[in-house]
Backbone as JSON Lines, residues from 0, in Angstrom:
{"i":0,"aa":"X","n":[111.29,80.36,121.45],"ca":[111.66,80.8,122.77],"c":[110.84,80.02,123.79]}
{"i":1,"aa":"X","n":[111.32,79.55,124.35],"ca":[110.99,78.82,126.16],"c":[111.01,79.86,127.26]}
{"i":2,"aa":"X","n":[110.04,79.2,127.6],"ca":[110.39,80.19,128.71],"c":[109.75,78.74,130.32]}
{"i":3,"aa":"X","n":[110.33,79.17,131.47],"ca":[110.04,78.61,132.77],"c":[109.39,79.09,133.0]}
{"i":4,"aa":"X","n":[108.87,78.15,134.67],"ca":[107.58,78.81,135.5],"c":[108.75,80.13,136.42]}
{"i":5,"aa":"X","n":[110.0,79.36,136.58],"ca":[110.69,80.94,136.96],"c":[110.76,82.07,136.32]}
{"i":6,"aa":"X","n":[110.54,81.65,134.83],"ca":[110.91,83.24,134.04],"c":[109.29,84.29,134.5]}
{"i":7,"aa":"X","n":[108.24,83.21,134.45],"ca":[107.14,83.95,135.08],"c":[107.05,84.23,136.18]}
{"i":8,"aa":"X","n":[107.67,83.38,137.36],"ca":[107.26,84.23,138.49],"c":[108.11,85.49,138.67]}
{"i":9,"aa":"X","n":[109.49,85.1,137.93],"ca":[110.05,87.01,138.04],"c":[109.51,87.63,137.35]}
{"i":10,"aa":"X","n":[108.85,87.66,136.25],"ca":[108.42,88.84,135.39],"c":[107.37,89.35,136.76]}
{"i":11,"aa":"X","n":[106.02,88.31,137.09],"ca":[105.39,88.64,138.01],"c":[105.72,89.31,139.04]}
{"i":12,"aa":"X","n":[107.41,89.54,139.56],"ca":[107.7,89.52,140.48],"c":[108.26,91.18,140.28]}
{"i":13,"aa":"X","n":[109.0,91.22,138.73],"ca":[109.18,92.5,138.63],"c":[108.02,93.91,138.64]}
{"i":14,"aa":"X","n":[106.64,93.17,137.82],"ca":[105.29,94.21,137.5],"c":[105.01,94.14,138.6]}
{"i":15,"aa":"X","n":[105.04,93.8,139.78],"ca":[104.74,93.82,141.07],"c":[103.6,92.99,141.46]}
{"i":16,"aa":"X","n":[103.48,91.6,140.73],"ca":[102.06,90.91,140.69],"c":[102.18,89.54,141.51]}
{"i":17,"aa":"X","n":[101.02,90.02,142.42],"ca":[101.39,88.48,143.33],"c":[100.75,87.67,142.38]}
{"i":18,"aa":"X","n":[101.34,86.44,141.81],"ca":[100.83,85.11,141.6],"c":[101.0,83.94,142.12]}
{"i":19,"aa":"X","n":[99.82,82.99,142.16],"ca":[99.46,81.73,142.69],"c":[100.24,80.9,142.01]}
{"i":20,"aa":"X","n":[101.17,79.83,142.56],"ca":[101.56,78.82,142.04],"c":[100.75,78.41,140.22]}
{"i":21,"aa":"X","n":[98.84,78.22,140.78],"ca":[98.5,77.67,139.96],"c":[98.23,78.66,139.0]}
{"i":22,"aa":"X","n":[98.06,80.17,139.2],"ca":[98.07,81.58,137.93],"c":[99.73,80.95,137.27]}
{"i":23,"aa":"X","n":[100.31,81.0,138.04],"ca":[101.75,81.15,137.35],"c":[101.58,79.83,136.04]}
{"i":24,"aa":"X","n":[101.33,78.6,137.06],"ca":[101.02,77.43,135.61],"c":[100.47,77.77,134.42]}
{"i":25,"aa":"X","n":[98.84,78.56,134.45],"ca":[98.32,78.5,133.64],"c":[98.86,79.84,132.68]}
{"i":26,"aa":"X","n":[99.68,80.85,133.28],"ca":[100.03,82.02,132.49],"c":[101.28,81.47,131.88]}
{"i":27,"aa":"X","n":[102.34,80.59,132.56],"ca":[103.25,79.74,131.11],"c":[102.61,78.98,130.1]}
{"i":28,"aa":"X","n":[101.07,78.32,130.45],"ca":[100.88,77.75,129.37],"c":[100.26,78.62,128.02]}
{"i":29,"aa":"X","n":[99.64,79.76,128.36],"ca":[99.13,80.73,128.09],"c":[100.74,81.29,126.94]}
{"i":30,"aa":"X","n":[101.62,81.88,127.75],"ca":[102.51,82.86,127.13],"c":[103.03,81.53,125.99]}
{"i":31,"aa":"X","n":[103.37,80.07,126.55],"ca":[103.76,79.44,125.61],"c":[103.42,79.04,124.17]}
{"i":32,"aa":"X","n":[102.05,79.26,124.45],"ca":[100.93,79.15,123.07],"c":[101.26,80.42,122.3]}
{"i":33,"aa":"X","n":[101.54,81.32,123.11],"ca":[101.65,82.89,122.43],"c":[102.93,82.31,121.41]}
{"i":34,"aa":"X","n":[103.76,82.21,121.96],"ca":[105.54,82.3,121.37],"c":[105.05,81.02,120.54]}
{"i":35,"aa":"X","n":[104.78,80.22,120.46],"ca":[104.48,79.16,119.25],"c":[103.48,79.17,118.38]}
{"i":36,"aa":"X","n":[103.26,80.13,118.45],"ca":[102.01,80.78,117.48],"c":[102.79,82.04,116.76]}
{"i":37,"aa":"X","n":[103.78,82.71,117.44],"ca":[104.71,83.63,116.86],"c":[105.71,83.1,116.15]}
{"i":38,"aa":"X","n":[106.36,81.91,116.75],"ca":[106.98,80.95,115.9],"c":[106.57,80.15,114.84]}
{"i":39,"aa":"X","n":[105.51,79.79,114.38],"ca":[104.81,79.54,113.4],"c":[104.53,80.48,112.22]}
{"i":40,"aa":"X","n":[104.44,81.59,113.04],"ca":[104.02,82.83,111.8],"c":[105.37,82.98,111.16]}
{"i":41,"aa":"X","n":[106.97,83.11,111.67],"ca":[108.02,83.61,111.4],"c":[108.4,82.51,110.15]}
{"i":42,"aa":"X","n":[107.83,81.16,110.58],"ca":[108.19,80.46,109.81],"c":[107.44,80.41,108.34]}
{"i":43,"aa":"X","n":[106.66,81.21,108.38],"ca":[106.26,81.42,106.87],"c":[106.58,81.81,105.74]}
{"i":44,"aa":"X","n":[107.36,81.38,104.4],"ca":[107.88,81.96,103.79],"c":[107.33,83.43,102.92]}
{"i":45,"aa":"X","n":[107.36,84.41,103.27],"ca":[107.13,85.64,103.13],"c":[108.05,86.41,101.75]}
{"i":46,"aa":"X","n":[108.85,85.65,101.29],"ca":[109.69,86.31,100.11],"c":[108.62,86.77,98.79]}
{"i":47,"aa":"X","n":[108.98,87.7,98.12],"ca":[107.92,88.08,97.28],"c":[106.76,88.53,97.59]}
{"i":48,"aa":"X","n":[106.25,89.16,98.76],"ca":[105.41,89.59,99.46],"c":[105.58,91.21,99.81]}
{"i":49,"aa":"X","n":[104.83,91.99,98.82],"ca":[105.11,93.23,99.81],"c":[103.67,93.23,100.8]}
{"i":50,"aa":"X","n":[104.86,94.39,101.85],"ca":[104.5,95.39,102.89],"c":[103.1,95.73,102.61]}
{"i":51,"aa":"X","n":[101.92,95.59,103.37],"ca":[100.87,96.67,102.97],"c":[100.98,97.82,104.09]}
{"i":52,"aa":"X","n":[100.18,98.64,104.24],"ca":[99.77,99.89,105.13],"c":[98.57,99.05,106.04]}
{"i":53,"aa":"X","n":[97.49,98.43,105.24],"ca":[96.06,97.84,105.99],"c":[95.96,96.82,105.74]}
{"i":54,"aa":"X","n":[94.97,96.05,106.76],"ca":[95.02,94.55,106.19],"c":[93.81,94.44,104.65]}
{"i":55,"aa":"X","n":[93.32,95.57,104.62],"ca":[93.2,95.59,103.46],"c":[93.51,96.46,102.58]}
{"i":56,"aa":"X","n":[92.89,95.84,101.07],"ca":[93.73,96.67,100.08],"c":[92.11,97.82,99.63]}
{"i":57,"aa":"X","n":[92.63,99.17,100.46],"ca":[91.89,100.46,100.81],"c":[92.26,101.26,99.56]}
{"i":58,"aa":"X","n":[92.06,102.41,99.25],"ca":[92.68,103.24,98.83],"c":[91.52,104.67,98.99]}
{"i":59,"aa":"X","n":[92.28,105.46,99.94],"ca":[91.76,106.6,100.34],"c":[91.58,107.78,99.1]}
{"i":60,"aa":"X","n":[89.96,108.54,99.09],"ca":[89.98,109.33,98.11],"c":[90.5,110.49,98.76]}
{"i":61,"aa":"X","n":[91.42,111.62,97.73],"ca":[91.95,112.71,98.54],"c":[91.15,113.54,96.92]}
{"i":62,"aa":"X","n":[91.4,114.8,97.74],"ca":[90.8,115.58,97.22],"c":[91.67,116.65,96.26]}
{"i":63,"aa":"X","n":[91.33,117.47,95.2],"ca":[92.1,118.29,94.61],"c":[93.44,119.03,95.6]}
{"i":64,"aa":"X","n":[94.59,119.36,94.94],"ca":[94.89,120.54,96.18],"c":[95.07,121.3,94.99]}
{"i":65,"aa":"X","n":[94.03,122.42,95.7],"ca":[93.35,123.85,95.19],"c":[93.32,124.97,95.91]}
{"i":66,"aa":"X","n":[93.92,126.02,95.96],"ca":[93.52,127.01,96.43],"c":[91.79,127.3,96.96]}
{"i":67,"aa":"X","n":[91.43,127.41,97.82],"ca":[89.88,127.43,97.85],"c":[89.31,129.08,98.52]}
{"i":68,"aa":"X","n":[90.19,129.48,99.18],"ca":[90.24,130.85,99.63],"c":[91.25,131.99,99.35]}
{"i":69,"aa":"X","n":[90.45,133.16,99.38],"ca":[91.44,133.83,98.79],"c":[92.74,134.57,100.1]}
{"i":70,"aa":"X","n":[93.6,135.44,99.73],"ca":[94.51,136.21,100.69],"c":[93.82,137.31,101.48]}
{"i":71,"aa":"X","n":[94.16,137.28,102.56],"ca":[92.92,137.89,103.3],"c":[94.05,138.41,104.29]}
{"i":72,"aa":"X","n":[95.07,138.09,104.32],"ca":[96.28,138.53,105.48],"c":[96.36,140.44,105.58]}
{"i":73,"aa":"X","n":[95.87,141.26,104.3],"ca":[96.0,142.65,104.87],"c":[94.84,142.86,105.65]}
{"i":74,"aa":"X","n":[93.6,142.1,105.36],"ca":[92.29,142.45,106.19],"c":[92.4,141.78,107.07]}
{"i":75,"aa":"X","n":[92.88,140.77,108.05],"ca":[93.29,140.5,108.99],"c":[94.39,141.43,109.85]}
{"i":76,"aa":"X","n":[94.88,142.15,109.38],"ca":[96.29,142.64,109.82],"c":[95.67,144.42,110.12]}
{"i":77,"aa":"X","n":[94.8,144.27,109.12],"ca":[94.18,146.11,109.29],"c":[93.53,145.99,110.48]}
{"i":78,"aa":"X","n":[92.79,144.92,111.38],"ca":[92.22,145.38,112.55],"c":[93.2,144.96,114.08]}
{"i":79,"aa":"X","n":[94.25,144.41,113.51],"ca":[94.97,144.33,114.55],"c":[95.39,145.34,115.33]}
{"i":80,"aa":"X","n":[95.84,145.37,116.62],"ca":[95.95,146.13,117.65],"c":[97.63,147.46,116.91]}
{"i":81,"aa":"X","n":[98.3,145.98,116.39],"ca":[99.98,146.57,116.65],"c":[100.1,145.68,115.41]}
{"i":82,"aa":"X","n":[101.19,146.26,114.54],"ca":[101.47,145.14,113.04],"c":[102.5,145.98,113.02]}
{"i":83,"aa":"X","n":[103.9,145.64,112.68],"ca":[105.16,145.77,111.98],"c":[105.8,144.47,111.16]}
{"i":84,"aa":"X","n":[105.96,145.25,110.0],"ca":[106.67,144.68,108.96],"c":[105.93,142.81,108.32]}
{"i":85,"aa":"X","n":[104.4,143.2,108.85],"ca":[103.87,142.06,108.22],"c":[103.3,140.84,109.24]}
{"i":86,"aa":"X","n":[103.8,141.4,110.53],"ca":[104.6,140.34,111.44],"c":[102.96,141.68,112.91]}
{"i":87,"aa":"X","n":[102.14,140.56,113.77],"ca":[101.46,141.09,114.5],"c":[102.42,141.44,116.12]}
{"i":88,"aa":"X","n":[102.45,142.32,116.7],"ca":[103.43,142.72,117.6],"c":[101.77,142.56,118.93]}
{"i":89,"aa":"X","n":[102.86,141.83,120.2],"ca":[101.72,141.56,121.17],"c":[103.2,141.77,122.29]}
{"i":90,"aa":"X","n":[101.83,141.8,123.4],"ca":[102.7,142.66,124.69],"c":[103.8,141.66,125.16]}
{"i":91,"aa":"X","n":[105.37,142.03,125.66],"ca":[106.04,141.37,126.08],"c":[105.4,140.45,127.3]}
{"i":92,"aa":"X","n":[105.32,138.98,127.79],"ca":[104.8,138.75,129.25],"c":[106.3,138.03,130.14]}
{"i":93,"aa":"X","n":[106.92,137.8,129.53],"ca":[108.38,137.54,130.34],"c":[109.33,138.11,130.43]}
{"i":94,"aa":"X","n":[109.53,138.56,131.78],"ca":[110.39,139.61,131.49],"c":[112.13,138.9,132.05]}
């Protein structure tokens, strides 16, 4: 991709950025290095390559899944204010 010193001064023109003739020069030469440096990467043959997650190869320790506490929902529920059918009942606020 190419781009002009016009395609920069409208982009500039759309983000609302005043630029100098000579900002505008040096930000095409700038964005142009970008896109040919992106174009270089695309051109890499990548077949037979998987996907990672990180640029490195991590592997996170996880832990058992275990129950670690016990059911505690009737002793929670015995000091509540209001409880029906399992379910804690609190004051209507919209009416």
């Amino acid at each position: 991709m190419t781009l002009s010193l016009d395609d920069v001064k409208r982009v500039a023109n759309l983000a609302r950025i005043e630029i100098s003739e000579d900002d505008a020069q040096q930000t095409l030469a700038h964005l142009s290095g970008i896109f040919n440096l992106i174009e270089q990467m695309q051109a890499v043959n990548t077949d037979g390559v998987e996907p990672m997650s990180h640029s490195q190869d991590m592997v996170q320790r996880l832990r058992e899944d275990v129950v670690t506490e016990s059911d505690q929902h009737a002793l929670f529920q015995s000091i509540a204010p209001q409880v029906e059918a399992g379910f804690y009942l609190v004051p209507k606020v919209i009416e």
